[in-house]
N, C-alpha and C positions, 0 to 999 in steps of 0.2 A: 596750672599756670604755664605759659608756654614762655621759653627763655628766648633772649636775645640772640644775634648771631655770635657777637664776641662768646658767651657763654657757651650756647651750643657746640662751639669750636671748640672750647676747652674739656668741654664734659666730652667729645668724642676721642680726645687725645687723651685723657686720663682712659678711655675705656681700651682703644687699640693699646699703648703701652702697657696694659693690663698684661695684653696678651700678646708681648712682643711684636706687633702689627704697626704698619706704616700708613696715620691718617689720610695724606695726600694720595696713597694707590688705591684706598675705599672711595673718597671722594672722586678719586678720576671715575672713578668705574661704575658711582652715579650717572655720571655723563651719558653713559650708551646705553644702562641699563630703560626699558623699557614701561610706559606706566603700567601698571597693576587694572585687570578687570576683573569683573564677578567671574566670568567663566572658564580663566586660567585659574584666579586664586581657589575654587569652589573644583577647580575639573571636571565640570560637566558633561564635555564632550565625554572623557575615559567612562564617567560614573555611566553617564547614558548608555553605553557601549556595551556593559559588562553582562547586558542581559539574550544568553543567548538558547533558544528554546530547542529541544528535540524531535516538535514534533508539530503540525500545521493547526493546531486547537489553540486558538486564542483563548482561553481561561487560564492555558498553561503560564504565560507572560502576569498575569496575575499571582500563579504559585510562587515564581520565581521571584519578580520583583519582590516578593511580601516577606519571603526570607531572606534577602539582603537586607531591606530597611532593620529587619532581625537584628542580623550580625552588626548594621551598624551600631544597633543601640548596646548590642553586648559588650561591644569595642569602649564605647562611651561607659557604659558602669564597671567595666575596668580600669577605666583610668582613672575614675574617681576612688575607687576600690584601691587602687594601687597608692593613689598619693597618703590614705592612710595607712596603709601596708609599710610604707617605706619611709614613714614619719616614725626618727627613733620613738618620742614621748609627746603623742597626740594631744594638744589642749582639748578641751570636751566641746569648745563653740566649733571649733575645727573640724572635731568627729560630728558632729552633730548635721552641720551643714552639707559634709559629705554624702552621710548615711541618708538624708533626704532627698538629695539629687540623684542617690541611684533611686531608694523607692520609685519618685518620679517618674525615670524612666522603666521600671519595672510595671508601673500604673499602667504606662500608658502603652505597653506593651501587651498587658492582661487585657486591657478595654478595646483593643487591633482584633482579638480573634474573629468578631462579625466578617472584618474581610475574607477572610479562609472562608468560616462557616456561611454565609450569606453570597457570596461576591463571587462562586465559581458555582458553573454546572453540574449537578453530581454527573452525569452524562458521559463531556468533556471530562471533567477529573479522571473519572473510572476508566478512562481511555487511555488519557497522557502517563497518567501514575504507573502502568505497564511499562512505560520505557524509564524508568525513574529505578527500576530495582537491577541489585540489591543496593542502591543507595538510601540514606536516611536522615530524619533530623536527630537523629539518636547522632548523628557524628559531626555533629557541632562539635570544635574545640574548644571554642569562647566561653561555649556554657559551662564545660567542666572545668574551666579553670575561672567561672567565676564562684562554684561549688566551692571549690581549694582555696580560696582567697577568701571566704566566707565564714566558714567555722574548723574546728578543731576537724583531724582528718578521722577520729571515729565516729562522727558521726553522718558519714558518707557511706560509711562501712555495710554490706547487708547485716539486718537485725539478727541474722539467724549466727551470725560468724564474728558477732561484736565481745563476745565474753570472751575470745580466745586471742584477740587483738589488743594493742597497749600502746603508750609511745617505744617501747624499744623491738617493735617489730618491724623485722629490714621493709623498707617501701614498697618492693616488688611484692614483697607479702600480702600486703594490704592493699595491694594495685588491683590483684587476682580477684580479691573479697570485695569490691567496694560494690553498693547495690545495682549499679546500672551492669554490673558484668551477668546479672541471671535474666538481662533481656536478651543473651544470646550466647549461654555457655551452659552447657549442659554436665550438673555438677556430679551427676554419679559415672561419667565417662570422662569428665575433665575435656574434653571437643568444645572449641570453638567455634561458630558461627562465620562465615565468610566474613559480615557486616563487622563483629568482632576486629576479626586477623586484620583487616583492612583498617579500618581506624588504629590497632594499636601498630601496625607497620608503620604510620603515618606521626602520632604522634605520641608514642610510649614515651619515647629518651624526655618529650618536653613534660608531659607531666609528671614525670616522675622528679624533674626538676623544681617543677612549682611546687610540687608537693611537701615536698624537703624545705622548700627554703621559705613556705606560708606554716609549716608546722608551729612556729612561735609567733608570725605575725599576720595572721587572717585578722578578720574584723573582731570576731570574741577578742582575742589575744589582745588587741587594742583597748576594747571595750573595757578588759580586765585592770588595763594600764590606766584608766579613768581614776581621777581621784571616788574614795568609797561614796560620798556623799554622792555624786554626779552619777554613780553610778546604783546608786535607790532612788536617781530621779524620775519620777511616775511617767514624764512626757517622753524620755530618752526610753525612758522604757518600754513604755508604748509606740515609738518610733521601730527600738529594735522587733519588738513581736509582728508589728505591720510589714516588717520585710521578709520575716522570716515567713510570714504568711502568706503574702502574696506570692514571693516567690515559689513555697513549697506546697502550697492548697491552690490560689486562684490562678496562678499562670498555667500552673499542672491539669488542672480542673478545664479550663478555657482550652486549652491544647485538645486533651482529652475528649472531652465536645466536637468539638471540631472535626475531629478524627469519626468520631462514631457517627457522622451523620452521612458521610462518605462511604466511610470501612462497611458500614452493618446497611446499606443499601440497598442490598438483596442486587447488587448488580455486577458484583466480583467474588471473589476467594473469601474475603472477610477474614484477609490475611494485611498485614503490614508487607512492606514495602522489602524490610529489613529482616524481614522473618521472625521478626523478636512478637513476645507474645505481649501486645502489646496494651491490653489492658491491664495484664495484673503490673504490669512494667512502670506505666504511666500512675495508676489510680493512688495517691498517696497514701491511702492505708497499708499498701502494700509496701510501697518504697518506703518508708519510713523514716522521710528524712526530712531532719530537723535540724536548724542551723544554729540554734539557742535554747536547748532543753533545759536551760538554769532558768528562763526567765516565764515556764509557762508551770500548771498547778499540774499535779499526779493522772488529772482527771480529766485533764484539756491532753497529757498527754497518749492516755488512754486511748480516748477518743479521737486523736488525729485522724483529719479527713474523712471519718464515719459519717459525717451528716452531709456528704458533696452526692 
């Protein structure tokens, strides 16, 4: 219902005095303020801009573009990720609504990989991807800190260094161990990888922060905070396994594809990018990572990612 002008007058002077502010110097400053278009409020010009190639192979402009729309969507199941993160005592239609709008975008992230796999030249790729190293999608931030915001931090952990990890081990401890450090840390010399050194020069201080401070409130931790009833309900529970699964099977999977129809070409190194070795890295039976091991059988978790 849209209010009157006397009203609207008063609702904005109840809202400045909120916040010690003087109604009349906002409304002056309507005056000059300029109307609003799609291509200011959107930033199109900047968005358009931001794509900028290394190399004269138009498929590359495809690579790039296709991992920003990426990070946008990462950005997006963060903030949905966060609002329950940072909701002291989550109602369950709350959680709920959430946890479907990232699946969502997680779907529709999984069912993108044709662009990668279909939409470039292996040729052009096998070209441009040379000047791309040692860079990698292995150094995505957004994605490890939607890991961290996701489940309890032992189950990030490598499988092989989980029995020796607990909640009172310092974070750096378990920064060292977690699975994605054996796609490029070579653990009987303790040597890290360039692709390594470089991601955590960049941004160790910040995940080590998120890490600490999702330790109690990732999505389980919420989940947990569910009354019990809501939380044996069959649909939220098949909500939560559908994310856990797309995320750690069929995005992994569809990645993974993607990669090999390039990587194993017979027309390069059949090496990553990154140096890291990238199938056992990628293929989820190896990674082993599971963001809800309460809610699947002994036997589903057995067989994680065996039948991809």
């Amino acid at each position: 219902m849209t209010l009157d002008t006397p009203k609207l007058i008063d609702a904005l002077e109840k809202k400045f005095d909120a916040i010690n502010q003087k109604t009349d110097t906002h409304l002056e400053g309507l005056l000059w303020s300029k109307p609003i278009t799609y291509w200011d409020y959107i930033q199109t010009d900047a968005l358009l801009n931001l794509q900028t190639q290394r190399t004269i192979l138009p498929d590359e402009m495809v690579f790039i573009m296709y991992h920003q729309v990426n990070e946008l969507f990462f950005k997006m199941i963060l903030w949905e990720i966060n609002q329950v993160c940072q909701c002291e005592q989550p109602e369950t239609k709350f959680f709920a609504e959430r946890l479907m709008r990232i699946s969502r975008y997680f779907d529709m992230l999984t069912n993108s990989f044709d662009i990668m796999g279909d939409g470039m030249e292996v040729e052009q790729y096998m070209k441009f991807r040379n000047t791309l190293t040692p860079a990698s999608g292995f150094q995505s931030a957004q994605y490890r800190l939607i890991e961290f915001a996701s489940t309890d931090l032992i189950n990030l952990i490598d499988h092989r260094f989980r029995a020796t990890i607990d909640r009172n081990t310092p974070y750096t401890h378990a920064f060292e161990h977690l699975y994605w450090q054996a796609a490029g840390k070579d653990y009987k010399t303790g040597e890290k990888s360039f692709l390594i050194l470089e991601f955590e020069r960049k941004y160790k201080a910040e995940f080590l922060r998120f890490m600490e401070e999702h330790n109690t409130t990732n999505l389980w931790q919420k989940f947990k905070q569910l009354p019990q009833a809501d939380q044996k309900n069959t649909e939220l529970i098949d909500a939560m396994r559908h994310y856990d699964r797309t995320v750690n099977i069929t995005w992994v999977m569809g990645h993974l594809n993607a990669a090999k129809k390039y990587i194993e070409s017979g027309q390069g190194s059949g090496e990553a990018t990154g140096g890291s070795d990238w199938k056992k890295y990628m293929h989820p039976k190896y990674q082993r990572r599971i963001f809800f091991p309460e809610l699947w059988s002994e036997e589903e978790l057995k067989n994680w990612g065996d039948n991809c």
